[in-house]
VOPAGU-2260 file (C-alpha; in pm, 1 decimal, decimal comma):
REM VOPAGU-2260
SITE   aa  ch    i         X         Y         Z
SITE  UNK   A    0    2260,6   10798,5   13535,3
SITE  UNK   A    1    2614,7   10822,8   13542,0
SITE  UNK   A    2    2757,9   11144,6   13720,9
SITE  UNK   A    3    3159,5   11072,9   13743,7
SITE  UNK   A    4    3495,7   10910,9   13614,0
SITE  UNK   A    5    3437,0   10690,5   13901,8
SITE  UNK   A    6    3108,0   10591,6   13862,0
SITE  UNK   A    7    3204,4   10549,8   13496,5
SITE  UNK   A    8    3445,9   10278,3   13556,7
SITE  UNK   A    9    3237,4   10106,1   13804,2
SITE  UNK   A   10    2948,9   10140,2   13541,3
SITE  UNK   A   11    3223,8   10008,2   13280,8
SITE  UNK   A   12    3353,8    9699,2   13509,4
SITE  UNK   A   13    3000,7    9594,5   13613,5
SITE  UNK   A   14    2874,3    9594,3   13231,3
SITE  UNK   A   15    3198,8    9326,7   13162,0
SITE  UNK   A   16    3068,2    9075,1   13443,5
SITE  UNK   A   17    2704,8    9100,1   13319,2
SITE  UNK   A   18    2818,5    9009,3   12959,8
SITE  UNK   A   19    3035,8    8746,0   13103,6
SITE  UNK   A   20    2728,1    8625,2   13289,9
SITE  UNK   A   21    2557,8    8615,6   12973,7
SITE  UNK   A   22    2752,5    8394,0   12816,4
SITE  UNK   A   23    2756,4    8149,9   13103,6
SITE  UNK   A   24    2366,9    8126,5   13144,4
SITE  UNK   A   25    2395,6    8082,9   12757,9
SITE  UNK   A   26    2588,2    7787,3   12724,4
SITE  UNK   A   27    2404,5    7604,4   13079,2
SITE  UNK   A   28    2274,8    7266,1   12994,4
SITE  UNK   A   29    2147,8    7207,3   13312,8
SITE  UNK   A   30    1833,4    7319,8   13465,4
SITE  UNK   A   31    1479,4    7421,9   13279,2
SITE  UNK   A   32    1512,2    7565,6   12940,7
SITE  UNK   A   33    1221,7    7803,9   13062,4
SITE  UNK   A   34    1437,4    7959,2   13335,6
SITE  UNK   A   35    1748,4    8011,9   13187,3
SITE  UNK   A   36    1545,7    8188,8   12913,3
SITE  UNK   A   37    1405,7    8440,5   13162,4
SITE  UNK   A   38    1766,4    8458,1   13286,1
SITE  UNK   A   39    1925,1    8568,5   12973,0
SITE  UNK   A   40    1640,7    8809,0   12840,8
SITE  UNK   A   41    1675,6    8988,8   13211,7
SITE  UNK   A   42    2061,5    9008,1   13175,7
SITE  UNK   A   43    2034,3    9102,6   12832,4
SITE  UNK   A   44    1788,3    9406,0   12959,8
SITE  UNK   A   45    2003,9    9476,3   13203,1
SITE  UNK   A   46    2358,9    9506,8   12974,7
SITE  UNK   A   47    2100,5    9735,5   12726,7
SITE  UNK   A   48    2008,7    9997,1   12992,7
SITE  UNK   A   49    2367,4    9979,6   13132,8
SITE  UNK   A   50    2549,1   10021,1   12771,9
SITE  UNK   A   51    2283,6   10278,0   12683,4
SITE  UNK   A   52    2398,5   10529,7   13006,1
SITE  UNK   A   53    2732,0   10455,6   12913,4
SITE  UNK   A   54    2705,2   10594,8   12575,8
SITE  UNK   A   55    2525,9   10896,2   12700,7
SITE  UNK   A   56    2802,9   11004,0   12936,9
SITE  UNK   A   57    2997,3   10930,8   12668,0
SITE  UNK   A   58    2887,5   11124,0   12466,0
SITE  UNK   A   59    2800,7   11446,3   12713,1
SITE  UNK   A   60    3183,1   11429,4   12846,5
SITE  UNK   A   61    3299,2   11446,3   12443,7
SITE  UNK   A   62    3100,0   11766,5   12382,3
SITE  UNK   A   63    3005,0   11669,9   12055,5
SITE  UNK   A   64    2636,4   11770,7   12148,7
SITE  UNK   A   65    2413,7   12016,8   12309,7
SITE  UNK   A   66    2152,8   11878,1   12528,8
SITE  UNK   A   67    1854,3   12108,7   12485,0
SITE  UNK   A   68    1570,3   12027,4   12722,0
SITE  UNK   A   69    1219,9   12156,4   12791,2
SITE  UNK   A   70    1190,8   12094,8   13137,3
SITE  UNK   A   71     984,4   12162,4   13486,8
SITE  UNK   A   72    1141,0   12276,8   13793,2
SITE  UNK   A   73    1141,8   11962,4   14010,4
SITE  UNK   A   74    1371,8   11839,3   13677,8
SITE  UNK   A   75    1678,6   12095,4   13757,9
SITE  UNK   A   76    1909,7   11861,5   13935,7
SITE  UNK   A   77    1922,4   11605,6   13697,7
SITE  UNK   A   78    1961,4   11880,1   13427,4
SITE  UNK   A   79    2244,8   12064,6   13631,3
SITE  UNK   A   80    2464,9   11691,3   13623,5
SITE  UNK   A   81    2403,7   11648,0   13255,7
SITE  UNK   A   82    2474,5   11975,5   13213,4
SITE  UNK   A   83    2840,2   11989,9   13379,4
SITE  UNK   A   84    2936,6   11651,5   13225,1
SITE  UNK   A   85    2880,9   11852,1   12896,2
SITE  UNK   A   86    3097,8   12127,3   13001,4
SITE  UNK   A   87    3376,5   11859,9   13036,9
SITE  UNK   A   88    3378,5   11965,4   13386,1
SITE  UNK   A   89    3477,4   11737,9   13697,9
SITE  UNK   A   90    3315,4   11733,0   14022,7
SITE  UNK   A   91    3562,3   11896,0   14123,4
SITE  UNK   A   92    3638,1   12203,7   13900,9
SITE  UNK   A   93    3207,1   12285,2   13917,2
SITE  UNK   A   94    3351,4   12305,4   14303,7
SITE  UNK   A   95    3608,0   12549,1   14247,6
SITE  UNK   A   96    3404,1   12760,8   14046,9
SITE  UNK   A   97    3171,9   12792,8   14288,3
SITE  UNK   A   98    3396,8   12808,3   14535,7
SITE  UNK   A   99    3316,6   12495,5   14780,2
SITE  UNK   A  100    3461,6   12183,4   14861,5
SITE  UNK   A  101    3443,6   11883,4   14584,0
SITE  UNK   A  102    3273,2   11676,5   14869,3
SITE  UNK   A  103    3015,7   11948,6   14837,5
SITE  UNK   A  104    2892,1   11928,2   14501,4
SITE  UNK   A  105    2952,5   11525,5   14538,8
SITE  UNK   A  106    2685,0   11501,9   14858,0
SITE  UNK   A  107    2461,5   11779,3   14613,8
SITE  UNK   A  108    2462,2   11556,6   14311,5
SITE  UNK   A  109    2430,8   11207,9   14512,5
SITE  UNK   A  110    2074,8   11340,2   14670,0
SITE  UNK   A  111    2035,1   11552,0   14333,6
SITE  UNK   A  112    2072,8   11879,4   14521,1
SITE  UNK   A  113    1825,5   11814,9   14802,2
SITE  UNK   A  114    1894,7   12079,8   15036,9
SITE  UNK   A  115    2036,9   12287,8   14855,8
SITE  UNK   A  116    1915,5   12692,8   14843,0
SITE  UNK   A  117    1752,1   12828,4   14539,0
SITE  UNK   A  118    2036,6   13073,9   14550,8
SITE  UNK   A  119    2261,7   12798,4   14527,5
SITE  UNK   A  120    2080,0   12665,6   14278,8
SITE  UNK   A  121    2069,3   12996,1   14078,9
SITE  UNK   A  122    2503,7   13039,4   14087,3
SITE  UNK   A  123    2525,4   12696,2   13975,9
SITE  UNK   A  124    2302,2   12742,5   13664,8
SITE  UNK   A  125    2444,5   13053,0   13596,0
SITE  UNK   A  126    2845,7   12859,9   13571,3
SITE  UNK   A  127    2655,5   12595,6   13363,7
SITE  UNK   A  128    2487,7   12807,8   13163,3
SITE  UNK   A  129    2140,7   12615,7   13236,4
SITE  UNK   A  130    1768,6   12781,8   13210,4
SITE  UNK   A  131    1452,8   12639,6   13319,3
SITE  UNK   A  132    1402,1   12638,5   12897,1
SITE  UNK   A  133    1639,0   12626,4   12722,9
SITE  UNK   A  134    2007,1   12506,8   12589,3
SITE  UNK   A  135    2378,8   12389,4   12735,2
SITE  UNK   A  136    2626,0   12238,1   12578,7
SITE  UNK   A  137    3038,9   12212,2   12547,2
SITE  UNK   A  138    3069,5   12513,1   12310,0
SITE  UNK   A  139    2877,5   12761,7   12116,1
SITE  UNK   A  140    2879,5   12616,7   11814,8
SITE  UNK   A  141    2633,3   12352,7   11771,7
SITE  UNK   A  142    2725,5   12006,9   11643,9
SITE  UNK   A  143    2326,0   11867,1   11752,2
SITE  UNK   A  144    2106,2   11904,5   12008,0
SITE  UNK   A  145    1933,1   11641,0   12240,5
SITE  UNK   A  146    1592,0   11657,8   12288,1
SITE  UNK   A  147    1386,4   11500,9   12599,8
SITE  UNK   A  148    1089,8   11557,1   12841,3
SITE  UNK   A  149    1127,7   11371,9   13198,6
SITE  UNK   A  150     757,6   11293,7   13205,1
SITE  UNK   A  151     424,5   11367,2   12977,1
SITE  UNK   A  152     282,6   11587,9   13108,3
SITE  UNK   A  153     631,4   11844,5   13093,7
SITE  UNK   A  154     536,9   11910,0   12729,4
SITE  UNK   A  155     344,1   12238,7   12679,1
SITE  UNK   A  156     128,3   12141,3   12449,2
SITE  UNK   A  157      50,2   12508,8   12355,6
SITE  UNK   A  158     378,3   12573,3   12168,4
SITE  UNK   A  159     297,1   12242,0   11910,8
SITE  UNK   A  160     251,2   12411,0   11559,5
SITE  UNK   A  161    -142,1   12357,2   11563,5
SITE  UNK   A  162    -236,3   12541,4   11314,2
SITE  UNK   A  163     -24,6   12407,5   11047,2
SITE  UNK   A  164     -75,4   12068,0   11155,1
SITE  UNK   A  165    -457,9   12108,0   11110,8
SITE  UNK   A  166    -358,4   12334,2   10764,8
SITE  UNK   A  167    -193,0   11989,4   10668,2
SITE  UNK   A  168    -497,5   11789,0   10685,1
SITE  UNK   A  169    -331,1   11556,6   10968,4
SITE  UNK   A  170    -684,3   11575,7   11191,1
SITE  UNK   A  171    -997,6   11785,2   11131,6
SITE  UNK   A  172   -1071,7   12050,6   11393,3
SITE  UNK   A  173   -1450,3   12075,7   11458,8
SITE  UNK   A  174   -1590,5   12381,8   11567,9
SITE  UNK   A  175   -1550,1   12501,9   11901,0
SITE  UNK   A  176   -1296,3   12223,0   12021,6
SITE  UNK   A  177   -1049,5   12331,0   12226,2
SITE  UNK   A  178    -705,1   12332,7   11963,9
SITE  UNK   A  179    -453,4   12240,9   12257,9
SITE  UNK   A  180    -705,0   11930,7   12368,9
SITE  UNK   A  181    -745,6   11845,1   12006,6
SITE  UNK   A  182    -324,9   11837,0   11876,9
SITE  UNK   A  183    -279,5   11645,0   12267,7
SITE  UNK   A  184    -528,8   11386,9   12216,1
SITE  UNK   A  185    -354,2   11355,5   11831,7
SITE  UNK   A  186     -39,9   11321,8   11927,8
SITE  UNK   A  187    -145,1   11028,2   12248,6
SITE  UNK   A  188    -342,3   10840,2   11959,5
SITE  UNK   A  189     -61,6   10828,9   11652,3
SITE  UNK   A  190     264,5   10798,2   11896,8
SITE  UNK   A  191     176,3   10772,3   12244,5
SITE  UNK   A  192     311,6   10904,2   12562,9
SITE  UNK   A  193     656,2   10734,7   12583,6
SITE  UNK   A  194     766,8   10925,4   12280,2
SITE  UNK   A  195     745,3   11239,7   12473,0
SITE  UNK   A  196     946,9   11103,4   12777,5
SITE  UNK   A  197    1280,3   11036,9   12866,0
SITE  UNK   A  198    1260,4   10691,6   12680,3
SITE  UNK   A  199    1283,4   10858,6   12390,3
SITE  UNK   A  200    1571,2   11076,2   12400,0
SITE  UNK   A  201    1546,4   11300,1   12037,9
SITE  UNK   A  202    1908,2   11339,5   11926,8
SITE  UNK   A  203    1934,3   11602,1   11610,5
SITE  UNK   A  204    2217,1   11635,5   11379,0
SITE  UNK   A  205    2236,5   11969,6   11279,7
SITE  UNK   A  206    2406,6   12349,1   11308,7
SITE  UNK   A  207    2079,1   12535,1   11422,5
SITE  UNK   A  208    1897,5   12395,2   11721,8
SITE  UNK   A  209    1573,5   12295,8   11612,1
SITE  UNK   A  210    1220,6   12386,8   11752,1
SITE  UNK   A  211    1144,7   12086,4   11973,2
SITE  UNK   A  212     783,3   12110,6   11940,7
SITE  UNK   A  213     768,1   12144,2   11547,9
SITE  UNK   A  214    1017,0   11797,2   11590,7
SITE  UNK   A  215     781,3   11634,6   11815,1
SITE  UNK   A  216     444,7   11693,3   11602,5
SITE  UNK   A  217     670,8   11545,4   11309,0
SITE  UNK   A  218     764,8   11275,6   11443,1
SITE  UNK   A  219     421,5   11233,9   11563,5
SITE  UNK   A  220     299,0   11245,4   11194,3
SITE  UNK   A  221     576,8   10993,9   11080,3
SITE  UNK   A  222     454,3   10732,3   11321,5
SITE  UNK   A  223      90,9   10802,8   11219,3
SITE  UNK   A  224     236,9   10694,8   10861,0
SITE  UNK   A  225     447,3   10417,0   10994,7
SITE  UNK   A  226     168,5   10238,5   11232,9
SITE  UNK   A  227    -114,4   10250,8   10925,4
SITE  UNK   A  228     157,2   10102,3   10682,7
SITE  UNK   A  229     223,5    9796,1   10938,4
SITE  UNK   A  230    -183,6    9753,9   10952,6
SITE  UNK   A  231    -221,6    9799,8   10596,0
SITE  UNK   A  232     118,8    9533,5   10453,8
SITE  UNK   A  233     103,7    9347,1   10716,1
SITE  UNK   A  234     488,0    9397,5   10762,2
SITE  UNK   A  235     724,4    9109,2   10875,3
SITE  UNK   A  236     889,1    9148,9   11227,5
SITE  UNK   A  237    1247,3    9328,6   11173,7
SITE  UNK   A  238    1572,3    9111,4   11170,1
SITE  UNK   A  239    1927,3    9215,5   11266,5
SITE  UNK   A  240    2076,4    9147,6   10932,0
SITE  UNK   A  241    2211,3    9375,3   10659,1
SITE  UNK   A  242    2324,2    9163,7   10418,5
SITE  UNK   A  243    2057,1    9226,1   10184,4
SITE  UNK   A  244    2157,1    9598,1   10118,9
SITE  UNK   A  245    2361,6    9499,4    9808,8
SITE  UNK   A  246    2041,4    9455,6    9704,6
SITE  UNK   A  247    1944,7    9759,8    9766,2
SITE  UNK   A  248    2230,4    9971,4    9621,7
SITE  UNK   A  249    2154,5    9817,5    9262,5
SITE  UNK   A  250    1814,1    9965,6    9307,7
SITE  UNK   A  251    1973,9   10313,8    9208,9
SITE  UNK   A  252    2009,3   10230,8    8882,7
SITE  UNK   A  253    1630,6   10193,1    8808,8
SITE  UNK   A  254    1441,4   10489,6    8738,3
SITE  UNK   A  255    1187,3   10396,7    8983,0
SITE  UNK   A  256    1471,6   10319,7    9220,9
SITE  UNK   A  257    1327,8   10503,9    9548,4
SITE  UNK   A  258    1035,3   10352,3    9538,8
SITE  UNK   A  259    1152,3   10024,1    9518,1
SITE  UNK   A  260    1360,1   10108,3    9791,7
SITE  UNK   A  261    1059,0   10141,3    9988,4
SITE  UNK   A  262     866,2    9829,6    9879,2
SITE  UNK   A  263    1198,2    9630,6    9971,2
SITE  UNK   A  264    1254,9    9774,7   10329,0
SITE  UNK   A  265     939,3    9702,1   10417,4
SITE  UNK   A  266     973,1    9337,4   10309,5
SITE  UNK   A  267    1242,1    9346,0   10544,6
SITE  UNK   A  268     998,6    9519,9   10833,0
SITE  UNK   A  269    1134,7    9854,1   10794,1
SITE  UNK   A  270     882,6   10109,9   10707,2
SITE  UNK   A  271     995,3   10403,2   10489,8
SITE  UNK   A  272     785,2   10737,5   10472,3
SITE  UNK   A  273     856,9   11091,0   10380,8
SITE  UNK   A  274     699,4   11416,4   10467,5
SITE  UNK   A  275     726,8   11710,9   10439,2
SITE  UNK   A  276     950,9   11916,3   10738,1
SITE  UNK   A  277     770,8   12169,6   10933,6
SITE  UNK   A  278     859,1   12499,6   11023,1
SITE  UNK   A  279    1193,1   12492,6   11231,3
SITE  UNK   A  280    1318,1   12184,2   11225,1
SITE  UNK   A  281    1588,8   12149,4   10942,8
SITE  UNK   A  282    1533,0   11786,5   10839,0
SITE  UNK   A  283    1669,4   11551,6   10604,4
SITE  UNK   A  284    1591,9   11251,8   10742,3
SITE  UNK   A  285    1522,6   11068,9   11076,3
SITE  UNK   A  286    1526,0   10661,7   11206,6
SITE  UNK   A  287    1332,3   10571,3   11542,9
SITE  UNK   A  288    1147,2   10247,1   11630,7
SITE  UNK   A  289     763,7   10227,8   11620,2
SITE  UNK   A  290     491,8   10107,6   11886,9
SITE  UNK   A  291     543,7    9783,4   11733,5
SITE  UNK   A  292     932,6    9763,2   11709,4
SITE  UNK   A  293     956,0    9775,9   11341,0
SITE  UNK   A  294    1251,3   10080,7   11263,8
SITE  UNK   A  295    1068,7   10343,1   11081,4
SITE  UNK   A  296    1280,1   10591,9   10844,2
SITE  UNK   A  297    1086,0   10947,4   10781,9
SITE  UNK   A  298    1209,0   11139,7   10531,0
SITE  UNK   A  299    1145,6   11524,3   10434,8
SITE  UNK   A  300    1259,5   11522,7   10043,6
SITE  UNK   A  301    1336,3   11889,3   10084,2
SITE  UNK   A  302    1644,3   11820,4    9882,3
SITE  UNK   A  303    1458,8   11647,4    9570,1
SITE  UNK   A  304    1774,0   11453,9    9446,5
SITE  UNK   A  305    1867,4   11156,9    9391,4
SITE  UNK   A  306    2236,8   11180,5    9536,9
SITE  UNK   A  307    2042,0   11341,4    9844,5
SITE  UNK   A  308    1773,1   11035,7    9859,7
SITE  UNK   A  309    2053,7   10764,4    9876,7
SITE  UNK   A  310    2254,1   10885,8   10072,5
SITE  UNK   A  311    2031,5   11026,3   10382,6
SITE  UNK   A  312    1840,0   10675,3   10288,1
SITE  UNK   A  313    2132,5   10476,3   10366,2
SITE  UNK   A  314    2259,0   10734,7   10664,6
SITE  UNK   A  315    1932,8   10626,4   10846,9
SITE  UNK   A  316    1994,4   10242,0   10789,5
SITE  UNK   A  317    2313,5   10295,8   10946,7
SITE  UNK   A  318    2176,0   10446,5   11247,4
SITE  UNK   A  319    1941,3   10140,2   11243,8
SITE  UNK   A  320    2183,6    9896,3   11229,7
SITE  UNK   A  321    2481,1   10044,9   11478,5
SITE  UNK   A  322    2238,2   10264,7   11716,4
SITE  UNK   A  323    1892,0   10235,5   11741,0
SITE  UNK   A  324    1808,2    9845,6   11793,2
SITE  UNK   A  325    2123,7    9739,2   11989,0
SITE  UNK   A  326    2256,3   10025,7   12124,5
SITE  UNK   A  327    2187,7   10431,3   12176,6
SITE  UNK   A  328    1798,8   10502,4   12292,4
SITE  UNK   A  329    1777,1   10764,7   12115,6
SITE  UNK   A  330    1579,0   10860,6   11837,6
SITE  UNK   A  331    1822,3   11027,6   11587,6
SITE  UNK   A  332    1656,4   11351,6   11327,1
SITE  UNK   A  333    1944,3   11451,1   11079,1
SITE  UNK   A  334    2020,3   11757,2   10891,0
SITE  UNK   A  335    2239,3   11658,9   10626,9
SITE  UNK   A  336    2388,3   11976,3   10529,4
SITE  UNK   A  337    2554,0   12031,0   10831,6
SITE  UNK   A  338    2905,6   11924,8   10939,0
SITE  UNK   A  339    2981,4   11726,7   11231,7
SITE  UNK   A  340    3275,9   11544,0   11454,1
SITE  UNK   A  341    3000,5   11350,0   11636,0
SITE  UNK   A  342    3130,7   10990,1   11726,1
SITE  UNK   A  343    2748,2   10865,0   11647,0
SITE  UNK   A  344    2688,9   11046,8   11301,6
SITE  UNK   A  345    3060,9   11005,3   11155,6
SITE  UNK   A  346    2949,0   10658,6   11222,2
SITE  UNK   A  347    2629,8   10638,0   11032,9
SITE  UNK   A  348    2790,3   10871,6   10723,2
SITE  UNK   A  349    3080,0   10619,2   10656,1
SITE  UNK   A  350    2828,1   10333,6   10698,6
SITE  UNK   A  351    2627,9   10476,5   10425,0
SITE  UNK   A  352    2942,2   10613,6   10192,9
SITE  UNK   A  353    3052,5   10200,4   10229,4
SITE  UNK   A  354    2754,6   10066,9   10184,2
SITE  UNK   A  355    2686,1   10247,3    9878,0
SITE  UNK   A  356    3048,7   10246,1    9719,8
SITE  UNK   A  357    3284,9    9992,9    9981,6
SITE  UNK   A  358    3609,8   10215,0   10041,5
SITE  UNK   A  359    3837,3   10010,3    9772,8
SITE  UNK   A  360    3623,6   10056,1    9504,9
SITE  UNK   A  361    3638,5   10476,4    9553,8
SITE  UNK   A  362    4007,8   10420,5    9563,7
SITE  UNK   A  363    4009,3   10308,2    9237,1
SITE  UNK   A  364    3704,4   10579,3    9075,8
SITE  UNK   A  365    3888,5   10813,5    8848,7
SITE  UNK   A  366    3625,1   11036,3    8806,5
SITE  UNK   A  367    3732,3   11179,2    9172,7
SITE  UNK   A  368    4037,7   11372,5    9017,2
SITE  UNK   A  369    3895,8   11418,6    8619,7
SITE  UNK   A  370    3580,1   11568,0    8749,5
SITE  UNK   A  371    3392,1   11517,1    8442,6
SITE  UNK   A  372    3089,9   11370,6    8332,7
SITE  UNK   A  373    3165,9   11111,8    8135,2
SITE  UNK   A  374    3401,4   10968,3    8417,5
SITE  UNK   A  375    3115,7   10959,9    8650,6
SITE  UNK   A  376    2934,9   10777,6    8435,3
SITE  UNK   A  377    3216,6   10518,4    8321,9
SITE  UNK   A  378    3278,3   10470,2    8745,5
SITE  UNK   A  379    2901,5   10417,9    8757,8
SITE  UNK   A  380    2860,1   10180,1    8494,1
SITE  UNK   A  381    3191,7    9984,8    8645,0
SITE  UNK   A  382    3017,8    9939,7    8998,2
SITE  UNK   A  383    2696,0    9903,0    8886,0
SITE  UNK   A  384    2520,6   10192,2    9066,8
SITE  UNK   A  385    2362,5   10509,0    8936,6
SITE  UNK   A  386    2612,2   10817,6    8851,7
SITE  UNK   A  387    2399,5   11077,9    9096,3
SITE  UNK   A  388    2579,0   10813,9    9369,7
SITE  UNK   A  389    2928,4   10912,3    9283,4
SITE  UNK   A  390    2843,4   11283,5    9154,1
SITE  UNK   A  391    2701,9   11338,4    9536,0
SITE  UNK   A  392    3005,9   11214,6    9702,2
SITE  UNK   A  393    3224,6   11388,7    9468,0
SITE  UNK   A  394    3045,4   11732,5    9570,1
SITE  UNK   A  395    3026,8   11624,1    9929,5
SITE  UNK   A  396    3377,6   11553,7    9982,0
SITE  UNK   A  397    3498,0   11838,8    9779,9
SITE  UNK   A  398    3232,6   12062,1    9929,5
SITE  UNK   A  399    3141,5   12221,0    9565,8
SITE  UNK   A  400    2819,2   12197,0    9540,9
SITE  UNK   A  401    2827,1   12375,0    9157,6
SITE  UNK   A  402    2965,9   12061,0    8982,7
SITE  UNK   A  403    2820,5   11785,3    8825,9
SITE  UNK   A  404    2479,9   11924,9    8892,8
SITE  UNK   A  405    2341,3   11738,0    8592,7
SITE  UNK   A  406    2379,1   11364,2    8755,3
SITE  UNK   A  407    2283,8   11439,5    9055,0
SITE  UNK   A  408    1934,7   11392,2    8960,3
SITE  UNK   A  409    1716,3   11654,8    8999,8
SITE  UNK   A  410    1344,3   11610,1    9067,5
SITE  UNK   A  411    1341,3   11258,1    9055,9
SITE  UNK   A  412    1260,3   11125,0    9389,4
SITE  UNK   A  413     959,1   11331,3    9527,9
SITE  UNK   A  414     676,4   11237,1    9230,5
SITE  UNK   A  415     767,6   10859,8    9362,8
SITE  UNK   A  416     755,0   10855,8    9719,1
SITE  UNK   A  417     440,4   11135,6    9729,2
SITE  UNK   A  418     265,0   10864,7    9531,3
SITE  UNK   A  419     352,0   10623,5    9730,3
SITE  UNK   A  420     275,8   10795,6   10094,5
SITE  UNK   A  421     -96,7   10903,7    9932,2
SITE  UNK   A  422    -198,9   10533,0    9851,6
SITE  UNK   A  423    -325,5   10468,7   10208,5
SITE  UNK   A  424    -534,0   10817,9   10234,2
């Protein structure tokens, strides 16, 4: 991890020679093809794990997030430096606070606070604003949360929503078995442990901080979904290459549009599945990788649009294509409704407002300023996408959500997709 400016640049310097290394080893021509394979992959491991802790501290110093953790004791240290670089505070300023020397804090944070009294420990939690369970973050007002467990066996299994789980049909519960044991063993079968570790880093979009546990027994169910529709297709591996989402985009004039959506990401080894959100978790939409590195977008449909669909659809993609493969290790849950200034999602929003209508074309839609129906649909007809596309980023940018609520197509995703997600039960 990355604690300082200092380390930063270091970080930021050494990441330049390994990518300059990796071009060298590329273009070799002497020596066995065999090793400088094994040469590249391990430099191209290390630049990944390297770019990934630069993100995170760069994203933790810019405040745009909260980084809520469920954590043990023996976890505090690392939480404390995460915590600080969220504040947007220095070494050196957590040293004045506290009133000790910069070198102080430095030598606590270098053995990650080894030595250090519990009452020390306390006052520096309390200037963080850090509990054993719980939330910190730049501001009050959250932008997103991150989610994360440093090991297994920190998750308390006992606050998963069980019983609604089990009311949901997504394992039987014989009599007598132990509920905690049985929603455990679940979870281990359908996702496995590393989704519950620091691996897999759960970063939510979203103005109310989720419940983590209701997040993780989603996600849980979405890669249940996901690994039995890679069995059942036999999906293709997953290739770096959008070009095909033009493709996809005049899909949206069909009326059976979403679910061709689906059929056509998973010819390209991306699995699509929607269900329903739980209880606390405010979800739109989410993109991680599966078990079997295929990208896997869950969806709730609790906004049963069209403009919704589309759009969250093609948010996802875009945190598939910038983030999640070659980037960020994170796996990113979104609630759509909810502003942001987050460097990540302000990404993934104008990759899906250009995807579905490239920025000189929506320079030259008149139905942005007439605001009428039939200029919707003469825009629509003129790009060759559906009118609920430009209706819902006419609303969204004007944030009136009372207009044009007769293109926006209501009730016309859910019937589709439930079909669809039932045909493997």
């Amino acid at each position: 991890m990355i604690y300082s400016e200092k380390q930063y640049g270091i970080s930021s310097g050494e990441l330049t020679k390994l990518k300059d290394a990796l071009v060298a080893t590329t273009h070799e021509t002497e020596g066995d093809d065999w090793v400088r394979e094994i040469e590249v992959e391990g430099l191209k491991s290390q630049i990944a794990d390297l770019e990934a802790e630069i993100s995170h501290y760069d994203l933790l110093k810019a405040g745009d997030i909260t980084f809520a953790k469920s954590h043990s004791l023996d976890a505090l240290p690392s939480i404390l430096i995460q915590a600080r670089i969220a504040a947007g505070m220095s070494q050196t300023e957590l040293a004045q606070s506290l009133g000790l020397k910069p070198q102080q804090v430095q030598r606590y944070e270098a053995t990650d606070y080894m030595g250090a009294s519990l009452a020390r420990l306390i006052e520096v939690s309390k200037v963080l604003n850090v509990h054993t369970a719980g939330i910190f973050g730049a501001n009050s007002k959250h932008q997103g949360a991150v989610f994360s467990w440093d090991e297994f066996d920190d998750v308390v299994w006992q606050q998963f929503p069980v019983r609604e789980m089990s009311k949901r049909k997504w394992f039987d519960l014989p009599r007598g078995e132990n509920l905690i044991n049985r929603v455990k063993t679940y979870f281990v079968d359908v996702a496995g442990p590393q989704f519950a570790t620091a691996l897999h880093r759960k970063k939510m979009r979203g103005s109310t901080v989720p419940n983590e546990y209701a997040l993780l027994a989603w996600q849980a169910r979405i890669l249940e979904r996901a690994r039995d529709r890679v069995a059942h297709e036999n999906l293709p591996d997953f290739n770096f290459d959008d070009r095909w989402l033009p493709e996809l985009v005049a899909l949206t004039k069909l009326p059976d549009g979403p679910k061709r959506a689906r059929d056509l990401l998973a010819s390209k080894g991306i699995v699509l599945v929607t269900e329903e959100h739980l209880p606390g978790t405010y979800l739109d939409g989410a993109a991680m990788l599966s078990t079997t590195d295929h990208p896997v977008i869950g969806l709730t449909l609790r906004h049963d649009r069209l403009d919704n669909f589309w759009f969250v659809l093609l948010h996802e993609l875009g945190h598939v294509f910038l983030h999640l493969v070659d980037g960020l290790r994170y796996d990113f849950f979104d609630d759509d409704s909810s502003e942001t200034t987050d460097r990540v999602e302000l990404e993934a929003d104008k990759y899906a407002l250009n995807v579905l209508i490239p920025d000189d074309k929506w320079d030259q839609c008149l139905s942005r300023f007439a605001l009428s129906e039939e200029s919707v649909k003469l825009d629509a007809r003129s790009l060759g996408i559906d009118a609920s596309i430009i209706a819902g980023r006419i609303r969204r940018e004007r944030s009136n959500y009372t207009i044009l609520t007769n293109l926006v197509g209501h009730r016309q995703v859910r019937s589709q997709l439930a079909e669809a997600n039932d045909d493997l039960e």
